[in-house]
Short mmCIF file of the C-alpha atoms (twelve columns), coordinates in Angstrom:
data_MODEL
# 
_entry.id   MODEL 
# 
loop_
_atom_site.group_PDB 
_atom_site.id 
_atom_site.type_symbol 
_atom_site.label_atom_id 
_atom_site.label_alt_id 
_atom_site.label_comp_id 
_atom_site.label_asym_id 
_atom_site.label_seq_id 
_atom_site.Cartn_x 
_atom_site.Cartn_y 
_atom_site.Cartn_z 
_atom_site.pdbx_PDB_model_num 
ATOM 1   C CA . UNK A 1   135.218 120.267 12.530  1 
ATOM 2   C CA . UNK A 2   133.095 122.862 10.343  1 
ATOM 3   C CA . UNK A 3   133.233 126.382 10.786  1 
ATOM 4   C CA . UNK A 4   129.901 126.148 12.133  1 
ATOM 5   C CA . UNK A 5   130.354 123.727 14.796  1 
ATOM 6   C CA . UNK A 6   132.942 125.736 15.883  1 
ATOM 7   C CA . UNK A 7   131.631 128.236 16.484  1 
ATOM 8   C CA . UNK A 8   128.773 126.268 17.817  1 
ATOM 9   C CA . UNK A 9   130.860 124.541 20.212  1 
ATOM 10  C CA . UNK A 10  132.701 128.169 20.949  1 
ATOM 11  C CA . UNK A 11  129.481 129.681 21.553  1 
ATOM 12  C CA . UNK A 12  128.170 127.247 24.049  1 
ATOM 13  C CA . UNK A 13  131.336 127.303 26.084  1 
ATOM 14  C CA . UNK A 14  130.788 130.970 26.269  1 
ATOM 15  C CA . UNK A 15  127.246 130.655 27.873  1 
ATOM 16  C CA . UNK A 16  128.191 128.117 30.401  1 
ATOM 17  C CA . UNK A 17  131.221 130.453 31.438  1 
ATOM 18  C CA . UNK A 18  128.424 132.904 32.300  1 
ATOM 19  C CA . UNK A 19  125.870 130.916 33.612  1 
ATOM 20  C CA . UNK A 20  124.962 130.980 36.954  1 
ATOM 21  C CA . UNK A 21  125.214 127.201 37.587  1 
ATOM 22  C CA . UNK A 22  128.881 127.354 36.439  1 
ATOM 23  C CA . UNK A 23  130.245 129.642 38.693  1 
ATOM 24  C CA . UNK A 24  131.038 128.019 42.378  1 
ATOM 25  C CA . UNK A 25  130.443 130.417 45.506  1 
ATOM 26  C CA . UNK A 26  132.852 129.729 48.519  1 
ATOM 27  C CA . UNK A 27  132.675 131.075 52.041  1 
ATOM 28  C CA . UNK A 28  134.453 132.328 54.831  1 
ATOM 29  C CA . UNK A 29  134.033 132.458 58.567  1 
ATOM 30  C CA . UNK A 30  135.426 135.090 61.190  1 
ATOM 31  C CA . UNK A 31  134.178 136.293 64.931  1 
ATOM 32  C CA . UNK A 32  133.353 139.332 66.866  1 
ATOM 33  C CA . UNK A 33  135.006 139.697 70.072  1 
ATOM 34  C CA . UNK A 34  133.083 141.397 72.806  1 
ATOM 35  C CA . UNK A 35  133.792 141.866 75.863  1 
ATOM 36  C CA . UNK A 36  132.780 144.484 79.216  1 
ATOM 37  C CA . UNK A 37  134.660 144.488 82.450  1 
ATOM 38  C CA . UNK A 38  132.281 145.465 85.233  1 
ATOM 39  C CA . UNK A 39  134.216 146.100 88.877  1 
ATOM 40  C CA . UNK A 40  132.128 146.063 92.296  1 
ATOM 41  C CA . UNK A 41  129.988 149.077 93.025  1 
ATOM 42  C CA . UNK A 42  127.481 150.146 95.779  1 
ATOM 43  C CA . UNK A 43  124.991 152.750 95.699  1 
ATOM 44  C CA . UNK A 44  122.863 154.549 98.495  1 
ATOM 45  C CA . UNK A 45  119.208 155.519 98.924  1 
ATOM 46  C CA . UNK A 46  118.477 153.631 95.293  1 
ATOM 47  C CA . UNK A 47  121.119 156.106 93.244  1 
ATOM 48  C CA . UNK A 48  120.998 155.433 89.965  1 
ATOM 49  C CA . UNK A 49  124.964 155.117 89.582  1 
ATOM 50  C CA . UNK A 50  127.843 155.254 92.161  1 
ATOM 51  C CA . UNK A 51  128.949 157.970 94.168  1 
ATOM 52  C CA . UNK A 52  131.999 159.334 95.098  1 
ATOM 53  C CA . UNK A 53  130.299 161.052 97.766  1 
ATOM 54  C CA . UNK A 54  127.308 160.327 99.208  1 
ATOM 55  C CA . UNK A 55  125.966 163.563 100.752 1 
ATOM 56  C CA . UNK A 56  123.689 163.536 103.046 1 
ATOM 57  C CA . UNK A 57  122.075 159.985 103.723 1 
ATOM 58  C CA . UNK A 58  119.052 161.260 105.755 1 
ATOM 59  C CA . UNK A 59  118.240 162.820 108.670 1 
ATOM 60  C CA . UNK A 60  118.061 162.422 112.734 1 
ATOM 61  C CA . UNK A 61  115.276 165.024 114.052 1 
ATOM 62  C CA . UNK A 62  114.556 164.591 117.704 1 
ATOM 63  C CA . UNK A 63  111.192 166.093 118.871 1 
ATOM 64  C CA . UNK A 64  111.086 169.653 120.499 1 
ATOM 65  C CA . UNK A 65  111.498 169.420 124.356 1 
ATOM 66  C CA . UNK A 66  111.768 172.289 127.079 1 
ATOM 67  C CA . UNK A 67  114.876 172.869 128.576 1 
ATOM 68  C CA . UNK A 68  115.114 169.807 130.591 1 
ATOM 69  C CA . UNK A 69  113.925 166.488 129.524 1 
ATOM 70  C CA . UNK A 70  114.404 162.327 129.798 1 
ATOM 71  C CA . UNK A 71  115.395 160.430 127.059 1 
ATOM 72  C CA . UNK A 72  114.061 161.569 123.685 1 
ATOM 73  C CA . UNK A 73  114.506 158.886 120.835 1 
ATOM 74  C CA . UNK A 74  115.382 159.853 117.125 1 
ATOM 75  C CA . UNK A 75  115.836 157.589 114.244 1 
ATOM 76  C CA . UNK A 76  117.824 158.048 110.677 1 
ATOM 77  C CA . UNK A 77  115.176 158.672 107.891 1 
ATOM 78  C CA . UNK A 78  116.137 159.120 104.330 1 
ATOM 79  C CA . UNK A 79  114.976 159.199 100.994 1 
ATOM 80  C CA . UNK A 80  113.525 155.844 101.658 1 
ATOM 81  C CA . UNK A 81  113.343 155.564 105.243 1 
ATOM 82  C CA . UNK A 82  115.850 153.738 106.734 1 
ATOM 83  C CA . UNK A 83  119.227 153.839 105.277 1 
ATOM 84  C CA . UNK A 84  119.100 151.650 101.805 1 
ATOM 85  C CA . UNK A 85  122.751 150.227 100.609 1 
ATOM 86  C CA . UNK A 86  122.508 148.509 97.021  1 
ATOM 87  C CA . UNK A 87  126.305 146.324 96.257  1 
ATOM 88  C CA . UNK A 88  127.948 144.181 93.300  1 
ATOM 89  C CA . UNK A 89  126.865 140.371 94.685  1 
ATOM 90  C CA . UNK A 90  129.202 138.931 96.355  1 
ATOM 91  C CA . UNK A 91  131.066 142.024 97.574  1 
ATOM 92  C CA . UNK A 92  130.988 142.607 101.885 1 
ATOM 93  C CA . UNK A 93  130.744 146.203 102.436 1 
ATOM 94  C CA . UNK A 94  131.071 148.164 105.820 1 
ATOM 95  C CA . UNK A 95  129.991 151.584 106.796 1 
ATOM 96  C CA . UNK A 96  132.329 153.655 109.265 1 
ATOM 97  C CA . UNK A 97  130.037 155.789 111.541 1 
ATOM 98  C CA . UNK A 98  133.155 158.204 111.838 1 
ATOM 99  C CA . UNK A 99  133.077 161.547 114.242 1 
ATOM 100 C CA . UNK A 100 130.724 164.929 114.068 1 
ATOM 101 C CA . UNK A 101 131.478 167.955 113.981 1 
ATOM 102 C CA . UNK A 102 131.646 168.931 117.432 1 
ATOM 103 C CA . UNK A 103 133.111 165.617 119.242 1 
ATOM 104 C CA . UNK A 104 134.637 165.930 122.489 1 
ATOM 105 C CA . UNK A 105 136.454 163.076 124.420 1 
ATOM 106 C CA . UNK A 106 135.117 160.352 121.907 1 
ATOM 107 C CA . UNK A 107 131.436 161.589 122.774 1 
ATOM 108 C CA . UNK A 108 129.116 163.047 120.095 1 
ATOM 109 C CA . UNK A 109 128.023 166.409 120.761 1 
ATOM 110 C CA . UNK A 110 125.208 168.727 119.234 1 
ATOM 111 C CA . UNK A 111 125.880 172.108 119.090 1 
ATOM 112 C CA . UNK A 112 124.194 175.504 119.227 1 
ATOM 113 C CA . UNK A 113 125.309 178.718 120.187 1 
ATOM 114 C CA . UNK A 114 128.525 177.310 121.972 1 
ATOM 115 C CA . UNK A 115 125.985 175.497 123.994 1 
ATOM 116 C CA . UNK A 116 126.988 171.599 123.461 1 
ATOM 117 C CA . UNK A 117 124.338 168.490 124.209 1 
ATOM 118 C CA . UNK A 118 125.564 164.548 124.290 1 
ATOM 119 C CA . UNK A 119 123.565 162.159 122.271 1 
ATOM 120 C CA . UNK A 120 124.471 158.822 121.424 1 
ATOM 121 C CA . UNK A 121 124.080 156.869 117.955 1 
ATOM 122 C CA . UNK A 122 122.466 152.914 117.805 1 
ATOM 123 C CA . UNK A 123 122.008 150.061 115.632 1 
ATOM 124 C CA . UNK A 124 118.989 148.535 117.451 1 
ATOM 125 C CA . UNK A 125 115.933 150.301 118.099 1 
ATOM 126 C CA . UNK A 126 116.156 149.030 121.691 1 
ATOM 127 C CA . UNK A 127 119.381 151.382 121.895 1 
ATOM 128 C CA . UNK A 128 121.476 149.007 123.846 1 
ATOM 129 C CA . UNK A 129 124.188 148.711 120.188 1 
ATOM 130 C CA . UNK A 130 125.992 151.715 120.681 1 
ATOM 131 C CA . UNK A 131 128.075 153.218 117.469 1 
ATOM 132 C CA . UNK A 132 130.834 154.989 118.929 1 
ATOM 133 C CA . UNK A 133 132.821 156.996 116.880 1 
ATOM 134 C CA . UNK A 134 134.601 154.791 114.258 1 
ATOM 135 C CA . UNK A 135 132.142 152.315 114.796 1 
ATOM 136 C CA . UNK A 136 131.528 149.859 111.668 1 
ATOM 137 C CA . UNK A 137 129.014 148.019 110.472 1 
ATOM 138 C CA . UNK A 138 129.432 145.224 108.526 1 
ATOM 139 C CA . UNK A 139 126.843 144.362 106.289 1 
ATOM 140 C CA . UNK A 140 126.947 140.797 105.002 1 
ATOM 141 C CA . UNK A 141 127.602 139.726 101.696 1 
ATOM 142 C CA . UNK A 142 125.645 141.633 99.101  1 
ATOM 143 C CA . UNK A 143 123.027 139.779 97.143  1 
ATOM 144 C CA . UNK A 144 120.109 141.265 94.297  1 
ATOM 145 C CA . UNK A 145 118.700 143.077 97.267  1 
ATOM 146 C CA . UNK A 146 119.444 146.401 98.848  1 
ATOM 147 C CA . UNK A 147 120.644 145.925 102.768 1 
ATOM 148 C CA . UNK A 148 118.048 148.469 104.808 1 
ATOM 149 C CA . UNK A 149 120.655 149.961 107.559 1 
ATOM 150 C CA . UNK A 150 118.684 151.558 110.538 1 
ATOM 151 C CA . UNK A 151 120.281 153.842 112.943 1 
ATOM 152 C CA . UNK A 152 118.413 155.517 116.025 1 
ATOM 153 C CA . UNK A 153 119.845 158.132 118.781 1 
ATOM 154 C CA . UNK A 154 119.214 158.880 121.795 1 
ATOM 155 C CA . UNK A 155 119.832 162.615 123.452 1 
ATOM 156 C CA . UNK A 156 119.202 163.048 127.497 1 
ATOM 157 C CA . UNK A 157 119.404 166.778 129.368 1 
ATOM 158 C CA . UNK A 158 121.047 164.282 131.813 1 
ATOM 159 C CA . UNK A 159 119.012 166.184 134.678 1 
ATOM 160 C CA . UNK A 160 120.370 169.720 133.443 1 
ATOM 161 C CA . UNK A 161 118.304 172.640 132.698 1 
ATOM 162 C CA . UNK A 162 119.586 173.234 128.647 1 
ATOM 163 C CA . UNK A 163 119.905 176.876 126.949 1 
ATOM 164 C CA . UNK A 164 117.186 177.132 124.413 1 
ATOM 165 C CA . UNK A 165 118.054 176.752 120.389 1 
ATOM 166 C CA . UNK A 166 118.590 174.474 117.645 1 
ATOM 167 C CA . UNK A 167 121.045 171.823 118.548 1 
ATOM 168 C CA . UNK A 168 122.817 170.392 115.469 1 
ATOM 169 C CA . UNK A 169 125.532 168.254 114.008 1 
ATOM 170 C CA . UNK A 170 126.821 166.300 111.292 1 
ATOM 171 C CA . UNK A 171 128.038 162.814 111.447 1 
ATOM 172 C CA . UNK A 172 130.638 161.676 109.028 1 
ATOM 173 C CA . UNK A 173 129.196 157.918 107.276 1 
ATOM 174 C CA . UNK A 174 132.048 156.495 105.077 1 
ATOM 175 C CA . UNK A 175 130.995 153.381 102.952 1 
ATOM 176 C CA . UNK A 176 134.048 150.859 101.460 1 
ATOM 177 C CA . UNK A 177 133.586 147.463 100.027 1 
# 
């Protein structure tokens, strides 16, 4: 072989060692793991996240009334009326209507001035479902939608003349799932 066509043949070796075409490409596979672990929650009253305490969940206000007086009916409003519980599907939560603040021989009292006042707590708006203290409600299982909890009272002079004032208490609610 000439000089020539060696380097020729040298030459053209060298341009297919840089070509494109020449080289070969290879690939390579791999994954991503991901992965979120989401536990059973409730919220109240349409909360954006869960609670470790609720706070207040609404409010019983029974009309004004003189000093002695028949039934008088009272209902639980809220933020969004009635009571509004929002759980993890699937999950079964209860609420514990637990005691107030001024219970007396497993009756709920209001108070004012030392003065005390009996009411009673319902699930029905008949008032014929009492919630005695401890009572709990169970809910059903939880689905998409929020479970709407009502819960009326009922307060009676009981054929007593009353002091005048504010009567007041505060009902502990405890919610578990």
């Amino acid at each position: 072989m000439s000089r020539t066509a060696a380097l020729a043949a040298a030459a053209a070796v060298a341009v297919a060692a840089l070509s494109p075409a020449a080289a070969s490409a290879d690939t390579a596979t791999g994954t991503i793991a991901v992965a979120l672990t989401v536990t059973n929650a409730c919220v109240v009253n349409g909360a954006q996240a869960p609670q470790a305490s609720l706070g207040s969940l609404g409010d019983i206000n029974f009309p004004d009334q003189p000093g002695i007086f028949g039934n008088v009916d009272g209902q639980l409003v809220g933020s969004l009326g009635a009571l509004q519980i929002l759980c993890s599907p699937g999950v079964a939560p209860q609420l514990t209507i637990g005691a107030g603040s001024n219970d007396a021989a497993g009756k709920r009292r209001m108070a004012s001035s030392g003065n005390m006042l009996d009411y009673r707590l319902f699930t029905d708006a008949q008032r014929t479902s009492e919630l005695t203290i401890g009572s709990r409600i169970t809910l059903g299982t939880a689905s998409t939608t929020p479970f709407s909890v009502p819960i009326y009272a009922r307060v009676n002079s009981g054929g007593a003349v009353i002091a005048a004032g504010r009567y007041t208490d505060t009902v502990q609610v405890t919610l578990s799932w």
